[in-house]
N, C-alpha and C positions, 0 to 999 in steps of 0.2 A: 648463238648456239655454242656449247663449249664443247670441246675437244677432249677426247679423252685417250691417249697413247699407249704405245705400246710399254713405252718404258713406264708410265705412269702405273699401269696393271699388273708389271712384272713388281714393281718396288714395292706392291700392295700387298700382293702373291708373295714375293717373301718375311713378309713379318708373321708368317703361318710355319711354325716350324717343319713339319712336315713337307708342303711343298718345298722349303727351301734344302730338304736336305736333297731332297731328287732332283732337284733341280742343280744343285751343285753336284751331285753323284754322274750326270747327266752330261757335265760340261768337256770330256775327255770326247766322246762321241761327236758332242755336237762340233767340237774345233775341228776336228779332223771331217767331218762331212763339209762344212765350210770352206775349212781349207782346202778339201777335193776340189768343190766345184768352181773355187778361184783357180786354182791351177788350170782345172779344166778347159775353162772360159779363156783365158789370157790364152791359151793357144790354139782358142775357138776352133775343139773339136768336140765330138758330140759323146753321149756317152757309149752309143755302140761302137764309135769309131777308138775310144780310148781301151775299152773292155777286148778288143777285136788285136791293139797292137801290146796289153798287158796278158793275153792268152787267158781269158776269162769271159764271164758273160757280162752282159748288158744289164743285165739282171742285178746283179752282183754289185756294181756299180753304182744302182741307182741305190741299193739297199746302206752302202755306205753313204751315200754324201743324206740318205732320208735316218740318218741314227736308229736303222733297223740291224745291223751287222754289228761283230767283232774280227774283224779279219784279222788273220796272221800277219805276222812281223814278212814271212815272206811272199804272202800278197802285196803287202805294202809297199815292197821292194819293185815288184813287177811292174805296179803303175807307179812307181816312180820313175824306174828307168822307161818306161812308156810316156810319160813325160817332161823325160830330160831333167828331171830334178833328184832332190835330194833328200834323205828320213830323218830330221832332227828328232831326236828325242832325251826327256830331261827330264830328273825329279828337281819339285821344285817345293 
């Protein structure tokens, strides 16, 4: 039986221009929900428990780390001081 991956799908998916431009349009969001739920996790706390010490909802939370949001520069601020970390940002 052969295997057929993720990455194998995604490499296929973009020789299609169109998906690839969403999917590169896409990739600002997706870092930043990834990068939430790393943070998150390493200080294995939950997401009501982070929304709760960033004065926010739980709501709110899951909608960033699932690339459903845009949140503010000063949301951003809030869970990050909620978890002890820092807001790099860069054009690049």
């Amino acid at each position: 039986m052969r295997k057929y991956t993720f990455e194998q799908h995604l490499k296929e998916s973009l020789k299609d221009p169109e998906f690839r431009k969403i999917w590169e349009e896409s990739e600002l969001e997706y870092q930043l929900g990834r990068q939430l739920i790393e943070a998150r996790l390493k200080k294995n706390i939950s997401q009501r428990d982070l929304a709760k010490k960033a004065h926010t909802t739980q709501a709110v939370i899951s909608r960033i780390e699932g690339m459903n949001s845009n949140p503010s520069i000063g949301l951003l601020k809030k869970i990050a001081r909620a978890l002890g970390a820092k807001i790099q940002i860069s054009f690049s």
